[in-house]
Residue, then its C-alpha position, 0 to 999 in steps of 0.5 A: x508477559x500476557x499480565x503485562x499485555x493485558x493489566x497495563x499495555x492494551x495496545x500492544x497485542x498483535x503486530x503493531x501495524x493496524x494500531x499504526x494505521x489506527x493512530x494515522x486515522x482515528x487518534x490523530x496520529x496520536x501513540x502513548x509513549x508507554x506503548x512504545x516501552x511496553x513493546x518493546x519489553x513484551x516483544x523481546x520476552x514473546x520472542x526470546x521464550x520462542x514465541x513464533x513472531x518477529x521483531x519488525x512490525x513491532x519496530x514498525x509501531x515503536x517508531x510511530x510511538x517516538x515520533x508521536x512524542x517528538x510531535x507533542x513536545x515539539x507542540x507540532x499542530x495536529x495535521x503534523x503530528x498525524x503524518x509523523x506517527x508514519x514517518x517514526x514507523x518507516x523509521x522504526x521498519x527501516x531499522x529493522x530490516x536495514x532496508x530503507x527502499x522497503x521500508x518506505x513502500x510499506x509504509x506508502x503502501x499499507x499505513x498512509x496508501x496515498x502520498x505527497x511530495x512533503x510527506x515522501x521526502x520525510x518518510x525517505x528521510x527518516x528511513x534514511x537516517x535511520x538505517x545510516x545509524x543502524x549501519x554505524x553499529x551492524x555494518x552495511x551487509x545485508x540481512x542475507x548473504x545469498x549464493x550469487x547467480x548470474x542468470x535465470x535460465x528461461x526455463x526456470x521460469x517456470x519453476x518459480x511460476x509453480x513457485x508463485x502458486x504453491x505460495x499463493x496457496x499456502x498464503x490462502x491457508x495461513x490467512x484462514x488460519x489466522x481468521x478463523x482461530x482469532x476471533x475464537x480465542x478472543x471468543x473465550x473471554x479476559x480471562x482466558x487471555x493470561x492463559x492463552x500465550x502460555x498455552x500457545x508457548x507450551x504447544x510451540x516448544x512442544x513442536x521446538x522439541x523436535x523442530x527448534x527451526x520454528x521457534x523464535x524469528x529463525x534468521x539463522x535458519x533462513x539463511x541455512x535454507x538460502x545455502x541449501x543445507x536442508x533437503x525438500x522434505x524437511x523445508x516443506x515441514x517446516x513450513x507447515x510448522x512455521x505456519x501453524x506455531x505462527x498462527x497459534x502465537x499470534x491468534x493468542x494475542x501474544x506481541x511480535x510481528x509477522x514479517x519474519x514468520x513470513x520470511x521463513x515461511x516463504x524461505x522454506x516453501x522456495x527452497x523445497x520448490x527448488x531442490x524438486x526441481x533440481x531434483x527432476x531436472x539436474x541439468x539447470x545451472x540454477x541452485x536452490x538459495x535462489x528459490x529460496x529467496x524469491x521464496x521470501x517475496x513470494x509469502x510477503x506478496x500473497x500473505x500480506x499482500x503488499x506486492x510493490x514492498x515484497x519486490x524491493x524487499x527481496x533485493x534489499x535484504x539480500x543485496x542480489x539484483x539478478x532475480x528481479x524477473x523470477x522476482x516479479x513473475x512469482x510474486x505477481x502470481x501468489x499476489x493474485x491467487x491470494x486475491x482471487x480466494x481471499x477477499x480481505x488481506x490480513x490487514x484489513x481482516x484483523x481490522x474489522x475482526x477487531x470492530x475498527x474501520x480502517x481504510x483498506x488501502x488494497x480496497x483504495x487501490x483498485x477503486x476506478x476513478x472517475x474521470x472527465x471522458x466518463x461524464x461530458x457531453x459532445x462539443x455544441x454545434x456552435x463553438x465562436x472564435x475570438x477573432x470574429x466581430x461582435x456583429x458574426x459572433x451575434x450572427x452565430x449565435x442566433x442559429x442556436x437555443x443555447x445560453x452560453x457559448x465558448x469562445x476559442x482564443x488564438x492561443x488555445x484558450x478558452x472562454x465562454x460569453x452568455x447569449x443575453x451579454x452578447x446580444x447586448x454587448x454594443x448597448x449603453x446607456x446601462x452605466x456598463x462599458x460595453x464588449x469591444x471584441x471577444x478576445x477581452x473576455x475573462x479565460x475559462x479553465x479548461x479540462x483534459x478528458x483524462x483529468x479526474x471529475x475532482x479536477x473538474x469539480x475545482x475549476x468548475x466556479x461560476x461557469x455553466x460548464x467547462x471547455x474539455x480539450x485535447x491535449x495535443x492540440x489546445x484548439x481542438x474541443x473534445x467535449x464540454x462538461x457542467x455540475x450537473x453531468x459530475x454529479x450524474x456520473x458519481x450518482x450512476x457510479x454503484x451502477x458502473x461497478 
């Protein structure tokens, strides 16, 4: 398998989602059609010998590499094929996990980070139909079957705050793991990588020996960890092992995801959360399938630090809507722990471990944007109306230094009129057709302080600056805003962080 990897599929090491970003932002969404075959063929040998991955990741980049044929043979122009290698891989992750919803804020969330209206309908699209096929064969059930409860007594509440904070540590841990024997293993040269997942096998069935839990994707163990079949101790065990064979099997450049890995890990951590719990307090209607299961979300949140997916992910895979809040409350925490201590997520840090410069969409998301409240001005002194006589409009003018004016209309538009054309709006003799009355003038575009300095840079055109409105009421002048002041405000922007 690592001959494979390393003599004819170079791009299928690791996961498959930053060589999807990858395709989205340096290839042009471009994806060899051999990448997809040779994933697939070294992703079931890594994780049929029991290797430590997962098999959604890499459906995840198998679907981008379909599309991105289905784009070249279809001849589709190059801004096309770019947004179908992520609508193959919501495809792709959709069939995986049999969750569409999912599946569609992942690839939102971590591949593309931004969106519009033609490229949402296509992803949903193609998450749609594909998990519809998938259901033909497999049927509707979820991934999981978990013990139904009810409601989340109060206090459990916060059993699954301490539940989000184990996570978010053992997230920490993970993640350092991963970033500090990686580039350590790629440290030791070509040669040693059709060694490494070998030796990474030979350690991982060492501990299968005594554990086989850990080998493999360990569905069948999860959802044995959502029915409460392990005590405390062995869940926190396998936990830790999970971690470390995860670590060692992906730091090797062995192919396979780690979504599943992540899903035990968290399944596990949960579930020994919960059974303390019950342990110290008997008397709480709660079970511990339930722990297990936010669990889950909890890992995805501060290991892979995708918040919005681990939320959906939990209900979708599991068909259980009643721990929405638990949900919620646990992961917000882990997400935030990891955030606090860890300053890339693992997406971003394989990125630049690999001397790529992605696009961090976490980096995207918590970017503060500059908007038109941060770079106005005052509304001037004199502001004309659109019913005063040119003879008043003149009259006001000359009680102020400014070039230009605006001029409210009646309906809450705006409109602006030089100084030097107003003055000689009643000559002839110039061969122009003089001002009859300010409402003739050509409308402005106006801009709400809330609308973004891009905005603002659009509708700018020749004027010297724009009217800046309130947006209850259209004829009140909150500010005015010109070229120069946006291009203060982005000048003084390393200043403001």
């Amino acid at each position: 398998m690592a001959a494979l990897v390393v003599r004819f599929f170079l791009r299928v090491r690791g996961s498959g989602v930053n060589q999807t970003k990858a395709a989205v932002y340096v290839f042009e969404g471009y994806v060899p059609f051999r990448t997809v075959w040779g994933k697939f063929l070294t992703c079931a040998l890594a994780i049929g010998s029991g290797h430590s991955l997962g098999p959604e990741d890499p459906s995840l980049q198998m679907g981008a590499g379909i599309a991105s044929a289905l784009g070249r043979w279809f001849r589709l122009s190059r801004d096309k094929i770019r947004l179908i290698a992520p609508v193959g891989a919501a495809a792709g992750l959709a069939a995986a996990f049999n969750a569409p919803i999912s599946a569609v804020i992942f690839v939102i969330e971590e591949v593309i980070g931004n969106w519009t209206a033609g490229a949402l309908g296509a992803i949903v699209l193609a998450a749609v139909s594909s998990v519809a096929v998938v259901r033909v064969f497999l049927g509707p059930e979820p991934m999981f079957h978990v013990p139904v409860q009810q409601s989340v007594h109060p206090s459990e509440l916060l059993g699954y705050a301490f539940l989000g904070v184990i996570g978010g540590v053992a997230s920490l841990v993970f993640i350092k793991l991963i970033a500090f024997l990686r580039p350590l293993l790629k440290a030791l040269g070509r040669t040693s990588q059709y060694f490494q997942p070998a030796a990474a096998g030979l350690l991982i069935g060492w501990i299968g020996l005594s554990f086989p839990q850990v080998m493999g994707a360990g569905y069948e163990y999860i959802d044995q960890a959502l029915h409460s079949r392990y005590e405390w101790r062995l869940l926190a065990l396998l936990a830790a092992l999970k971690i470390l064979t995860t670590t060692l099997s992906f730091a090797s450049g062995t192919p396979g995801g780690m979504f599943a890995p992540t899903l035990f890990v968290g399944a596990m951590l949960g579930g020994a959360v919960g059974a303390l719990e019950h342990n110290f307090v008997p008397w709480l209607p709660g079970s511990v399938g339930p722990y297990a299961l936010v669990g889950m979300g909890v890992l995805f949140a501060g290991f892979l630090r995708v918040p919005f997916t681990s939320i959906f992910m939990v209900l979708e895979v599991s068909g259980n809507y009643s721990l929405i809040l638990p949900v919620m409350i646990s992961n917000t925490i882990a997400y935030l722990i990891s955030r606090q201590y860890q300053s890339a997520s693992l997406f971003d840090l394989l990125t630049r471990q690999d001397g790529i410069e992605l696009p961090s969409m976490e980096e995207q998301r918590e970017e503060a944007g500059l908007r038109i409240e941060d770079a106005m001005r005052p509304a001037p002194a004199v502001v004309l109306d659109a019913q005063d006589s040119l003879d008043a409009a003149r009259r006001k003018a000359e009680e102020d230094s400014s070039d230009f004016f605006l001029v409210r209309g009646a309906e809450g538009s705006w409109s602006g009129i030089g100084k030097t054309a107003l003055e000689a709006s009643s000559q002839e003799g110039d061969g122009q057709r003089p001002l009859s009355s300010l409402n003739s003038l050509v409308p402005l575009p106006a801009v709400h302080p809330d609308h973004s300095l891009d905005a603002g840079l659009r509708r700018m055109g020749d004027s010297p600056f724009l009217p800046v409105i309130h947006r209850a009421d259209l004829r009140r002048l909150e500010g005015v805003i010109s070229l120069d002041d946006i291009l203060r405000a982005y000048r003084d922007l390393p200043e403001r962080r």
